[in-house]
C-alpha positions as CSV (number, residue, x, y, z in Angstrom):
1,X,86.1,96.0,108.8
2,X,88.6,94.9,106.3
3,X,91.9,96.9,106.4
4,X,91.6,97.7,109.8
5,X,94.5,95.8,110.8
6,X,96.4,96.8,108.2
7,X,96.0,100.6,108.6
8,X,96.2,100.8,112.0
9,X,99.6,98.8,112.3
10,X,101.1,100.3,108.9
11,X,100.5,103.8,110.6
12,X,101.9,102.6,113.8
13,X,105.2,101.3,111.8
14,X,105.2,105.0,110.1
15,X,105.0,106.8,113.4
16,X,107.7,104.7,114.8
17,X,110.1,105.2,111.9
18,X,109.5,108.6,111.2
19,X,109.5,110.1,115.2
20,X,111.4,107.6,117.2
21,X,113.3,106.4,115.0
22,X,117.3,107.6,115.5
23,X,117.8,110.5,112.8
24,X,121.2,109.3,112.3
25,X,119.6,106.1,111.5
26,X,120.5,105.3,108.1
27,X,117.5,103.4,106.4
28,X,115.1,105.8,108.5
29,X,113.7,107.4,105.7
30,X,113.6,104.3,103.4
31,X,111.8,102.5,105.8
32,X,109.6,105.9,106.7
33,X,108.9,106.1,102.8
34,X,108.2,102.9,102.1
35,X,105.3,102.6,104.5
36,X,103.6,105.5,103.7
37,X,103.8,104.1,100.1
38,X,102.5,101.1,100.9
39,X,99.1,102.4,103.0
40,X,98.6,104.9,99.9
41,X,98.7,102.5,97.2
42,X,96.1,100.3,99.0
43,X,93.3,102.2,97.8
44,X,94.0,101.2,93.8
45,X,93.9,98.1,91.8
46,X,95.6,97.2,88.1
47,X,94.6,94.3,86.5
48,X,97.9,92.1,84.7
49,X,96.9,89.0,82.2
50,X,93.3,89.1,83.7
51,X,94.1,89.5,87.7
52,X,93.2,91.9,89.9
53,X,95.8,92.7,91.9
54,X,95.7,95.7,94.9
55,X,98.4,98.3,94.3
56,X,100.1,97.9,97.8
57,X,100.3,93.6,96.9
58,X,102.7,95.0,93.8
59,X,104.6,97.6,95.4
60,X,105.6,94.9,97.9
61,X,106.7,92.2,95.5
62,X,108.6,94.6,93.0
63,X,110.4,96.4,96.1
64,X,111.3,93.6,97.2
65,X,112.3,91.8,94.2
66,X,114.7,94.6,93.6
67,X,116.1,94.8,97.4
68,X,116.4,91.1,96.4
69,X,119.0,91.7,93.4
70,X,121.4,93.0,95.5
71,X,122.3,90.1,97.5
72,X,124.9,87.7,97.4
73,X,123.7,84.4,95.4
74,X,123.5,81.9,97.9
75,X,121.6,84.5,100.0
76,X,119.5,85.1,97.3
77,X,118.5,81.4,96.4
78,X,117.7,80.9,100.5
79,X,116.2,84.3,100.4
80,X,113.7,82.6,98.0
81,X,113.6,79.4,98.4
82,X,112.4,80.6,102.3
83,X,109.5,82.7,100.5
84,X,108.5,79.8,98.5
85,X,108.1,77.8,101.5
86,X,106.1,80.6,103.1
87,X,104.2,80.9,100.0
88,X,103.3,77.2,100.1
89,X,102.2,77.4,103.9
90,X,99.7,80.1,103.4
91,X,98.5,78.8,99.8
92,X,97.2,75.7,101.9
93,X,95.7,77.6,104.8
94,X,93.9,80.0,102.2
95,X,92.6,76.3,100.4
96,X,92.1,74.1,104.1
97,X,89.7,77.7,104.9
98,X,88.3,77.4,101.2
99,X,87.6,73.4,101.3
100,X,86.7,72.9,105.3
101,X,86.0,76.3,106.8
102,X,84.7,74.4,110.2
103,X,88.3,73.9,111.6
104,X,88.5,77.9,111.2
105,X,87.7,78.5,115.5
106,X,89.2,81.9,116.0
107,X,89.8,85.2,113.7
108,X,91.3,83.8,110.0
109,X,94.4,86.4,110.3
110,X,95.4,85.6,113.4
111,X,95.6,81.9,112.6
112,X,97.4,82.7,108.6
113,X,99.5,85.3,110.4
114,X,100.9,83.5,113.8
115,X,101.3,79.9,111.5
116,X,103.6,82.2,108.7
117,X,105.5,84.0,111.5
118,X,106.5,80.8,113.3
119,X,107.8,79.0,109.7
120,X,109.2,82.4,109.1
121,X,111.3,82.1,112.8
122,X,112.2,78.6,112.1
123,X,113.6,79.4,108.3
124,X,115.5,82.6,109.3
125,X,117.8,83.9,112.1
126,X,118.3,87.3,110.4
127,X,115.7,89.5,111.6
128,X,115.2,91.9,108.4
129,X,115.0,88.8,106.0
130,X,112.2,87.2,108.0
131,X,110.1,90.1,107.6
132,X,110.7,90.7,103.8
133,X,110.2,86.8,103.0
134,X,106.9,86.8,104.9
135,X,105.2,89.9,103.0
136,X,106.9,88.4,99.4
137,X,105.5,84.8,100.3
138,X,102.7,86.2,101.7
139,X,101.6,88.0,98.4
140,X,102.8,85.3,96.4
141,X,100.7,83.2,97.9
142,X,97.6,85.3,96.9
143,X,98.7,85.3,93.8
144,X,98.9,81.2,93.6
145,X,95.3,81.4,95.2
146,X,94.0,83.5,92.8
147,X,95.6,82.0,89.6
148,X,94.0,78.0,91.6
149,X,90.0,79.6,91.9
150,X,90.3,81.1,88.4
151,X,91.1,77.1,87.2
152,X,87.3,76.7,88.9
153,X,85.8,80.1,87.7
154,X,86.2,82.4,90.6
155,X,87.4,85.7,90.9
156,X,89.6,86.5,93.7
157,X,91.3,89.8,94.0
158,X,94.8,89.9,94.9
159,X,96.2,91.5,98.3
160,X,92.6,93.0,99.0
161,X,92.7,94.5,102.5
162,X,91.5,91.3,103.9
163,X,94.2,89.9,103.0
164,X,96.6,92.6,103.6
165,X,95.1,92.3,107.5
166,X,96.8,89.2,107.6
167,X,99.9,90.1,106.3
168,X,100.4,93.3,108.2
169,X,99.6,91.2,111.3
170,X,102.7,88.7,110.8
171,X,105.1,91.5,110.3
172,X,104.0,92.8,113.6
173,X,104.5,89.4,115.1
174,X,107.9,89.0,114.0
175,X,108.4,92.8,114.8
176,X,107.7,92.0,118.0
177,X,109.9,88.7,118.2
178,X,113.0,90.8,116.7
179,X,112.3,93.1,119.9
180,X,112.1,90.1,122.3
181,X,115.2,89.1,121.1
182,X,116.9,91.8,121.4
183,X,116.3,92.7,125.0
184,X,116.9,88.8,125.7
185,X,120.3,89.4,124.1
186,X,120.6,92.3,125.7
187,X,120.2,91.2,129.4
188,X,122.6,88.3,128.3
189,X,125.3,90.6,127.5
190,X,125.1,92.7,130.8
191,X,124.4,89.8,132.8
192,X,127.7,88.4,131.0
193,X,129.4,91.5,131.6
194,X,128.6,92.0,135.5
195,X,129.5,88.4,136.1
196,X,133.1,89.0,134.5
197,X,133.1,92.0,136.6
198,X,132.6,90.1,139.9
199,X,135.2,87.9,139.1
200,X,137.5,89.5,138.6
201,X,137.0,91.0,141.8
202,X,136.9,88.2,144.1
């Protein structure tokens, strides 16, 4: 079923945000807010200069264009030079899939999602920027797909659930990364910390 994925994780990012989630946390109920726009807006379309595009696909890119605006300028210009890049990678797995389906062996959003997470790790150490480049490159790179098929007379919806499946499966992937590294860093630190300890008692 398409949008499975996407529900069922977007929900589970909700719940986290909105009930275990610090209350003194302070983009709690950005975060909280955003999410539960984002599942909402799935359900309707606009169509801008002849493209369909899902309502969540634009709420992602204009949210994140304008969260975008606020950075520094050399931040910005890696900021999107790093979505372009992930825009490029999935734009060619969506046409490889298009052009020679038979390499395809396991679940299509797996593959997209776990290939875009990895080129996402390499390109960013900060761990808020990774996921925001992969959902703006990840749209984007509907939007190239769409605008390449209509060149040879196809429709293709922008950000339709299928798509979003894919997309909501990287953040998680990279959500769960950020996590690993954390408790990684974490163990460092109080491994670091006990070993200072024990010398300076011997």
């Amino acid at each position: 079923m398409d949008g499975l994925l996407f529900y069922w994780l977007f929900w589970c990012g909700w719940i986290i945000t909105t009930f275990f989630y610090p209350k003194t946390h302070p983009d709690r109920l950005l975060f909280s807010v955003w999410i539960l726009t984002a599942i909402i807006l799935s359900t309707a379309s606009i169509t801008i200069l002849g493209y369909e595009i899902n309502g969540t696909g634009l709420f992602i890119v204009l949210s994140i264009y304008i969260w975008a605006a606020h950075l520094p300028t050399k931040k910005l210009l890696y900021f999107f030079v790093s979505s372009f890049i992930l825009m490029l990678t999935s734009v060619c797995f969506l046409l490889f899939e298009l052009f020679d389906p038979i390499w395809i062996v396991i679940k299509r959003e797996w593959l997209l999602a776990i290939l875009v997470a990895c080129v996402a790790i390499l390109l960013h150490s900060d761990k808020h920027q990774r996921i925001l480049a992969v959902l703006l490159g990840m749209v984007q790179s509907d939007i190239l797909y769409s605008f390449i098929l209509k060149g040879y007379s196809f429709s293709y919806p922008i950000a339709e659930l299928y798509a979003l499946d894919a997309l909501a499966l990287a953040a998680a992937l990279l959500v769960g990364w950020n996590t690993l590294e954390f408790v990684v860093s974490y163990f460092e630190r109080n491994m670091h910390s006990i070993e200072k300890e024990k010398q300076k008692l011997t």
